[in-house]
C-alpha positions as CSV (number, residue, x, y, z in Angstrom):
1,X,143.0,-18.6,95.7
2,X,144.9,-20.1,98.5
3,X,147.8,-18.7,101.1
4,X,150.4,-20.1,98.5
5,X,149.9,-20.2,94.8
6,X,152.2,-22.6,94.1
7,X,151.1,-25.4,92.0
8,X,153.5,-24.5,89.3
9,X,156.6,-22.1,88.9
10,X,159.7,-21.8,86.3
11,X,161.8,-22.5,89.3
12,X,159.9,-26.1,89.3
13,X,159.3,-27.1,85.7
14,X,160.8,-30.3,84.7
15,X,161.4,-31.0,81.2
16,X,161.7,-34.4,79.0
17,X,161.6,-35.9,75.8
18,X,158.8,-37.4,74.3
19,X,157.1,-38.5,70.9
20,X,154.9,-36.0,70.1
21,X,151.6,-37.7,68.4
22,X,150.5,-36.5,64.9
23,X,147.9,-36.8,62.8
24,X,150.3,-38.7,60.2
25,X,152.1,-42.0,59.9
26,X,155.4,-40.5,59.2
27,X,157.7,-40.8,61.9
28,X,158.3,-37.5,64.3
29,X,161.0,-36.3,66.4
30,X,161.3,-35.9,69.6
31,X,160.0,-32.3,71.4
32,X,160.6,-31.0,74.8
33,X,157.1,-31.2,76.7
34,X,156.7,-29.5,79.7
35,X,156.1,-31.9,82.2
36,X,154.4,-30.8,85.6
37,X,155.8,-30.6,89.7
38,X,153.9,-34.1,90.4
39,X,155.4,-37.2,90.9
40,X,156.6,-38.8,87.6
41,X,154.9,-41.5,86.5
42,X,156.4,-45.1,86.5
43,X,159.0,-45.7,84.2
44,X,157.7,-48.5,82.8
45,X,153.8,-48.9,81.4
46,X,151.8,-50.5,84.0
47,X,149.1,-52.8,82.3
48,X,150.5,-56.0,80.4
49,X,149.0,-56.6,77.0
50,X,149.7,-59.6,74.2
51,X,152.7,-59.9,72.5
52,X,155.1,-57.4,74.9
53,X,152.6,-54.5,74.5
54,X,152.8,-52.4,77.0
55,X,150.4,-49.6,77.7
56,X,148.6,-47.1,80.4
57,X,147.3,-44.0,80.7
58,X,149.7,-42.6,83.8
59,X,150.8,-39.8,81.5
60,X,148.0,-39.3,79.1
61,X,148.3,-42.3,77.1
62,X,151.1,-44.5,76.5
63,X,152.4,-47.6,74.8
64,X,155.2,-49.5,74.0
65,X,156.3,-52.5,72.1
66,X,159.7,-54.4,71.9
67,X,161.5,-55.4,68.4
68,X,159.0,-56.2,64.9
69,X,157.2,-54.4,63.0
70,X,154.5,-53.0,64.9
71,X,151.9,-49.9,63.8
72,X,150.0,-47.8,67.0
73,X,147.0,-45.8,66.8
74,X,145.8,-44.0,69.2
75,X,142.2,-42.0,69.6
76,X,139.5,-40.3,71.1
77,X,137.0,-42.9,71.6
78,X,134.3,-40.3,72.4
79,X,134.5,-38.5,68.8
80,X,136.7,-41.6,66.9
81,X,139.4,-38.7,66.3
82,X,142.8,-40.5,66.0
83,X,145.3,-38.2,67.5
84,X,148.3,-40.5,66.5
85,X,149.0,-43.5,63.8
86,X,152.8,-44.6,63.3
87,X,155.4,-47.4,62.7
88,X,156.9,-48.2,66.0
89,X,160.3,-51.0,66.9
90,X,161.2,-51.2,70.4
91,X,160.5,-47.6,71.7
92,X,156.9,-46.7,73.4
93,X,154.7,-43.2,72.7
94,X,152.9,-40.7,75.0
95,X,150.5,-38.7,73.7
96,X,150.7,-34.9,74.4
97,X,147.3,-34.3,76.1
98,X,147.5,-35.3,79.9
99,X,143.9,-34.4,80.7
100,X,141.1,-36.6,80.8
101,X,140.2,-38.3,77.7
102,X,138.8,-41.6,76.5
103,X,141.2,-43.0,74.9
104,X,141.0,-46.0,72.6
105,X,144.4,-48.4,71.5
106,X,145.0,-49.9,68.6
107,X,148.0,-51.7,67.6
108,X,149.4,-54.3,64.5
109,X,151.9,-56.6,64.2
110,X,153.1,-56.8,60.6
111,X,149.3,-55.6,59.5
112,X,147.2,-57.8,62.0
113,X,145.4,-56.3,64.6
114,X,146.7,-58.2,67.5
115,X,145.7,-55.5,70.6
116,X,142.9,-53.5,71.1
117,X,141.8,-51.6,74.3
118,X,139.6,-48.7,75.3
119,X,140.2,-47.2,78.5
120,X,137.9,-48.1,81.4
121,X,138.5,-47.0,85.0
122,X,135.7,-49.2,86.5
123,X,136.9,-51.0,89.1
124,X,140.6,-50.3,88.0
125,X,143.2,-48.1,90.3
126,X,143.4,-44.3,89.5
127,X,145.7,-41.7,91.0
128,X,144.7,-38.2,91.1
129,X,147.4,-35.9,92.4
130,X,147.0,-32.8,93.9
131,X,150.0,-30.2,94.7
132,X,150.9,-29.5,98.5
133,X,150.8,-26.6,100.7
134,X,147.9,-25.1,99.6
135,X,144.4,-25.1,100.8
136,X,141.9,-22.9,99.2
137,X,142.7,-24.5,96.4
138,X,142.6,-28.5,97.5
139,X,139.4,-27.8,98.6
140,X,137.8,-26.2,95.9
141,X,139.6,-29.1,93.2
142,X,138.4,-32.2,95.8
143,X,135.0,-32.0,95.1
144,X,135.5,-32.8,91.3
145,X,137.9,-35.9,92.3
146,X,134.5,-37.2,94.1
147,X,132.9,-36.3,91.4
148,X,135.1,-38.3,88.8
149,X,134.8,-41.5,91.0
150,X,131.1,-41.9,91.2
151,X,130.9,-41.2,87.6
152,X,133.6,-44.3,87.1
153,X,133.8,-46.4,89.8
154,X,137.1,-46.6,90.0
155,X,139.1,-47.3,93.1
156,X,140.1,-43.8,94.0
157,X,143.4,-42.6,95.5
158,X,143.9,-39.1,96.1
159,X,147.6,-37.7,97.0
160,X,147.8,-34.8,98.8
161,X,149.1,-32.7,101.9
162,X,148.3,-34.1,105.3
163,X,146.8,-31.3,107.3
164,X,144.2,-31.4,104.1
165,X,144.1,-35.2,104.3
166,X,142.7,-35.1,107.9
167,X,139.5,-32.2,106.7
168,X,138.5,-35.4,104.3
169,X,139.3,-38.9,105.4
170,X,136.4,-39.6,107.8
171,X,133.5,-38.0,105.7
172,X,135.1,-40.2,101.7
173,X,136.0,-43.9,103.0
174,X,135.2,-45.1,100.1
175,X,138.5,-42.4,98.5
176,X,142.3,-43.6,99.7
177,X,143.9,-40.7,100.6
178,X,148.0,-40.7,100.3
179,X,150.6,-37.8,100.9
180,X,153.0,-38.0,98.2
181,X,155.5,-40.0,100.0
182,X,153.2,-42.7,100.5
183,X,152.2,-43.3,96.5
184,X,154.0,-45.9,94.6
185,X,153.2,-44.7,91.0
186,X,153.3,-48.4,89.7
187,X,150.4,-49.5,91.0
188,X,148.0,-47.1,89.1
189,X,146.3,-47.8,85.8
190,X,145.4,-44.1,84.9
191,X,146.6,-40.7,86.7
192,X,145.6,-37.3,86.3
193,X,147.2,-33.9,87.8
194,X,145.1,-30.7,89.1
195,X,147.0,-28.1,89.3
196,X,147.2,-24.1,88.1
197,X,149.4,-24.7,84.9
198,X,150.3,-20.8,83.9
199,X,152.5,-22.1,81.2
200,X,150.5,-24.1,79.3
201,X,150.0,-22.1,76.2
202,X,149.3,-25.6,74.0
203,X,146.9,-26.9,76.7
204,X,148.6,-30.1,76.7
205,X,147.7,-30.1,80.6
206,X,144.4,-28.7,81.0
207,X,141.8,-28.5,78.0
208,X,140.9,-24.6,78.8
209,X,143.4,-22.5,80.8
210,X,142.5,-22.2,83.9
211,X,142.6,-18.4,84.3
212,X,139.3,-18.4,82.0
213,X,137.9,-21.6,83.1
214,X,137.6,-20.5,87.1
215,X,140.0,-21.8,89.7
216,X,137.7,-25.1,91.1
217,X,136.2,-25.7,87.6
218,X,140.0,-26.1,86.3
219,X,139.4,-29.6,87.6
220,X,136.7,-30.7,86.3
221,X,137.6,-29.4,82.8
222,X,140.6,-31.7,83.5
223,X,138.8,-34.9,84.5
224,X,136.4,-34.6,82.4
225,X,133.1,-34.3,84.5
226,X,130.0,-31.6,85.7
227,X,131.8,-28.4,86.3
228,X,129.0,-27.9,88.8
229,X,130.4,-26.1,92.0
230,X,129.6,-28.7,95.1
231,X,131.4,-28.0,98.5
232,X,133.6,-30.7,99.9
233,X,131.9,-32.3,103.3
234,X,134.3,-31.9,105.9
235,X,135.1,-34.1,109.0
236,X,134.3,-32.1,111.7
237,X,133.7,-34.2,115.4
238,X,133.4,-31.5,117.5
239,X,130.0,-29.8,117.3
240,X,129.8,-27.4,120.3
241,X,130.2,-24.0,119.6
242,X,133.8,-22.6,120.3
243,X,131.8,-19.3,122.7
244,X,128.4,-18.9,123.3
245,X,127.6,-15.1,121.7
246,X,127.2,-14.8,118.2
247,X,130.2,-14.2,116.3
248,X,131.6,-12.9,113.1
249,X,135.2,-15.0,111.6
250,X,137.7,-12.7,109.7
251,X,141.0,-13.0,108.0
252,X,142.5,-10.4,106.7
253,X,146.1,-11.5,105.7
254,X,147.3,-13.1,102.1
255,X,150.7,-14.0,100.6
256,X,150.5,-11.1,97.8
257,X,149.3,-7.5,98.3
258,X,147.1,-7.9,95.4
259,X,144.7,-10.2,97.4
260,X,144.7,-7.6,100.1
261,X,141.7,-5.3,101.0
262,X,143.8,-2.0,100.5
263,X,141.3,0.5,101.5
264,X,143.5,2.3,104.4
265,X,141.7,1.6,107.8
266,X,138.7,-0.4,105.9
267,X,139.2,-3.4,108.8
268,X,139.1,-1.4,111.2
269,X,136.0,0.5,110.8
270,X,134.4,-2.8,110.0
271,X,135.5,-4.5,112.8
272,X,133.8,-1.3,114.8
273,X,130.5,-1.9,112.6
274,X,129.9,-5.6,113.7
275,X,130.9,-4.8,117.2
276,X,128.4,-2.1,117.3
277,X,125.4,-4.8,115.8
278,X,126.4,-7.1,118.6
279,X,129.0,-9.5,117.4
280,X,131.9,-10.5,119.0
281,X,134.8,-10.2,116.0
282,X,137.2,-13.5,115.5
283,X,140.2,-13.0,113.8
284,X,141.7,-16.5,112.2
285,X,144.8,-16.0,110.0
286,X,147.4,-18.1,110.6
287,X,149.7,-15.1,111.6
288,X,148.9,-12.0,113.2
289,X,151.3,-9.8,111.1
290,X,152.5,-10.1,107.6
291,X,155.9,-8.5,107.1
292,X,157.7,-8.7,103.3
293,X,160.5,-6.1,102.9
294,X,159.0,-3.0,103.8
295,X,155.4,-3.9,103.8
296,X,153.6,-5.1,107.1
297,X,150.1,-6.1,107.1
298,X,148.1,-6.8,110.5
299,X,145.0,-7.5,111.9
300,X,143.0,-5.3,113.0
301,X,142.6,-3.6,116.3
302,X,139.3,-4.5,118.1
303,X,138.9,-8.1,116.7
304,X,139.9,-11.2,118.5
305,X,143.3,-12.4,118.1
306,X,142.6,-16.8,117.6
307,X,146.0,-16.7,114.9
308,X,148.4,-19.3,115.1
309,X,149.7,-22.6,113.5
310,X,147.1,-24.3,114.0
311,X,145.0,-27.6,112.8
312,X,142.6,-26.5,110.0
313,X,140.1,-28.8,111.5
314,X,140.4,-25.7,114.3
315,X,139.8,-22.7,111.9
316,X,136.8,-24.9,110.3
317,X,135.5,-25.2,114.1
318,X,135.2,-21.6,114.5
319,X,134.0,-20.8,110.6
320,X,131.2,-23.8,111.0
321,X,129.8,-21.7,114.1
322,X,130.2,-18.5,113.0
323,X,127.0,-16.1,112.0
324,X,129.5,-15.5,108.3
325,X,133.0,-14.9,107.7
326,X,135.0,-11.9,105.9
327,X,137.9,-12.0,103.6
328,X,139.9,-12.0,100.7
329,X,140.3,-14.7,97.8
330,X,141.8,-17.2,99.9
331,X,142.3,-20.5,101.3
332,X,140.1,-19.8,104.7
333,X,137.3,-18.3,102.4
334,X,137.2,-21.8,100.6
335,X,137.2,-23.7,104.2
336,X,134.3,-21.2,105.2
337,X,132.3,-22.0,102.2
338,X,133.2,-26.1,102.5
339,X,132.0,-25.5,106.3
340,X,128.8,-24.0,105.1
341,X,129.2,-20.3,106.4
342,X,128.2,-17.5,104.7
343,X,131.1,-15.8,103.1
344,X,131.4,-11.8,102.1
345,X,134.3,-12.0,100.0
346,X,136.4,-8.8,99.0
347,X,138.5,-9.1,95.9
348,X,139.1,-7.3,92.7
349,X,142.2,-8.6,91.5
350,X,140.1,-11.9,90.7
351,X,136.4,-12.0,89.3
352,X,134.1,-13.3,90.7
353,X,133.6,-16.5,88.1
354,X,137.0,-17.6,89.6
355,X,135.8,-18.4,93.2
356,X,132.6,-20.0,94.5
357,X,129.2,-18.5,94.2
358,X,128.4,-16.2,97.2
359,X,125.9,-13.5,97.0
360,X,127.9,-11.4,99.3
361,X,130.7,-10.5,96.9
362,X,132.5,-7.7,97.1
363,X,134.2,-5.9,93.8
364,X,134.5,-2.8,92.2
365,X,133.7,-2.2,88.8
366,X,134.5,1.6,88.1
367,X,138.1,0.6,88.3
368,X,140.8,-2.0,87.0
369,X,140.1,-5.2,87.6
370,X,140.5,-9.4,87.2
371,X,144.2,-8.7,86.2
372,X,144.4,-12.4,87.8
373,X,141.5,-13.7,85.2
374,X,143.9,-12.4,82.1
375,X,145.3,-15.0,80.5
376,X,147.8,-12.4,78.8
377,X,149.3,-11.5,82.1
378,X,151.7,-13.9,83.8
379,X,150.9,-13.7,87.4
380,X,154.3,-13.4,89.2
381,X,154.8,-15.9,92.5
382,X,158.5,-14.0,93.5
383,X,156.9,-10.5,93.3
384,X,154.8,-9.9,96.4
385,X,154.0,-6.3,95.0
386,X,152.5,-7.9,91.4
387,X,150.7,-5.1,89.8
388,X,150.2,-6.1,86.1
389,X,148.8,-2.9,85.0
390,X,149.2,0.0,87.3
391,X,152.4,-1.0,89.0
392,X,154.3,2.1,90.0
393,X,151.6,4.6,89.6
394,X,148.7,5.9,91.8
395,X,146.2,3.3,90.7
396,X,148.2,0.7,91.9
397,X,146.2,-1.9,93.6
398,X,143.1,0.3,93.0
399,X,140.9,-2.9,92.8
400,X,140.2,-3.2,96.5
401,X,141.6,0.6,97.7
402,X,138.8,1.8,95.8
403,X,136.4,-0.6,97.7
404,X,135.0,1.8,100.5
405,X,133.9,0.2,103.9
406,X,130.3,1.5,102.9
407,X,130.5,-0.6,100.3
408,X,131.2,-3.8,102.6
409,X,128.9,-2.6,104.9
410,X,126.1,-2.4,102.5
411,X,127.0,-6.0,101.1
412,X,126.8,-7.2,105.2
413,X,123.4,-5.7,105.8
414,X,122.0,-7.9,103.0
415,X,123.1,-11.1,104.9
416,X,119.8,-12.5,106.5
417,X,119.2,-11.4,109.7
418,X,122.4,-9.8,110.5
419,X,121.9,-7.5,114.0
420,X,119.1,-9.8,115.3
């Protein structure tokens, strides 16, 4: 989970109109098709083929052909499935699934095959887009991208944020990394989109939602590769350490209370119980404080305030150094994990197949939990007190005020050599 779950909200849906493939020859009619908050592919097909055909695979798979009597198929080369045959005259198709998958073209001219092309990314441009402002995120989805281009070869352009841009560029040369405002869509052959996609109850976006998939192995359900977790290799000149005693990283702030450790003083009485073992106590949020309405969240006395707005290459510094870090489901637990720090994570709100393997997790089972992991709940992004199931009662937010600092404690003994 990152410090902004945005990736997809109603307030950002687009929507547009689109033949909808079929498993018939009989013409269809148009249907609304959510489309995602990415930068819309080029209006017109990118790759030239014979005759006028025009086809790529920008949007899932697409063709179109200008006046005669042409017939389209369109299939899963993998399995030989055809997901669309039909008459077509001037007018071009997209198929409905945007993920991933090897597609195969087919089209006749008045009954003679006159185009056929099966979709290779060797050597041939791809896109793959990933949302801005988020980081927990971005990191756990990258490592998939990588993945995707030494499985195809393709010459790989990744969009994305720029403070996330600079965490990657010097360690993937071989990976062209845009912000959004630098990509020209019409250059691509294929693109694909990562994102969270809460809405997509057809799974025309990702093959397997992601809430049941895991948040990094979304991605590689979506391109189509090893869902094999693999941290990202981060770009990290400086080596000296930041101080010279052994120190702890922290973060105890999130953008929903839900993510929270809610256990009333549990920070505190941790930040005592590494202080007494001999380890200075670093404290990296971005903020100090975390005020919405008439909740205010704040670090915790006795730790080392290093909060500000400040170059993630800086936070990765400090978490590369560090003996392990502490927190929530969120971006700086990623960055810890791509920066190879042991992480003690405390969550309940999320399981633990939705993060990256640590054996230092932190959950309670004896009370609700994974309400974020339920598909059947639809997480709220305006609602920074989203409670699915025991909003307005006692219980609310017992995941994590039910996690006792004994419990953390007993999870930070089993960290190797912790106190030496």
């Amino acid at each position: 989970m990152t410090a902004a779950l945005n990736t997809q909200t109603p307030a950002d849906l687009e929507r547009s109109v689109i033949q909808e493939p079929r498993l018939s020859s009989v013409p269809v009619q148009p249907v609304q098709v959510i489309k995602r908050a990415f930068l819309a592919p080029a209006e017109v097909n990118t790759q030239q083929g014979p005759d006028g055909i025009r086809y790529d695979f920008n949007d899932g798979c697409r063709v179109s052909v200008p006046e005669g009597n042409w017939r389209v198929e369109m299939r899963d080369s993998s399995s030989d499935y055809v997901l669309y045959r039909m008459p077509l005259n001037n007018s071009g198709v997209s198929t409905n699934k945007k993920f991933f998958v090897p597609f195969g073209i087919r089209v006749w001219k008045d009954d003679a095959l006159v185009f056929e092309h099966n979709l290779s990314l060797k050597g041939k441009k791809v896109l793959i887009q990933f949302p801005v402002g988020t980081l927990g995120d971005l990191i756990a989805w990258f490592p998939y991208a990588v993945r995707f281009e030494q499985i195809h070869g393709c010459k790989l352009t990744c969009s994305m944020g720029a403070p996330i841009i600079a965490l990657f560029k010097g360690t993937y040369p071989s990976i062209e990394f845009r912000t959004p405002e630098e990509v020209n869509t019409a250059e691509f052959y294929a693109t694909y989109n990562i994102g969270l996609f809460f809405n997509d109850v057809e799974n025309r976006l990702q093959p397997i939602d992601f809430r049941h998939a895991g948040l990094h192995r979304t991605a590689a359900y979506i391109l189509g590769v090893d869902t094999a977790e693999e941290p990202p290799k981060l770009d990290l000149p400086d080596a000296h350490r930041p101080i010279p005693e052994k120190y702890v990283c922290i973060a105890v702030n999130a953008s929903t209370q839900c993510k929270y450790w809610n256990y009333p003083g549990g920070w505190l009485e941790i930040v005592r119980f590494l202080k007494e073992n001999g380890y200075r106590v670093i404290c990296i949020d971005k903020a100090p404080t975390h005020d919405v309405g008439l909740m205010r969240n704040q670090i915790p006395h006795g730790c080392e305030d290093e909060t500000g707005d400040r170059p993630l290459i800086e936070r990765a510094h400090w978490l590369k150094h560090a003996e392990f870090f502490i927190g929530l489901s969120s971006g700086l637990a990623w960055l810890a994990w791509a920066a190879g720090t042991p992480v003690v994570m405390i969550s309940g709100f999320t399981l633990p197949s939705n993060e990256f393997w640590t054996p230092y997790r932190v959950i309670n089972y004896h009370v609700c939990n994974g309400c974020w992991n339920d598909a059947a709940l639809m997480f709220k992004h305006d609602d920074f007190m989203w409670c699915p199931r025991k909003a307005g009662t006692p219980q609310q937010f017992e995941c994590t005020t039910q996690i006792t600092p004994e419990q953390v404690r007993q999870v930070i003994r089993t960290i190797p050599n912790f106190g030496s």
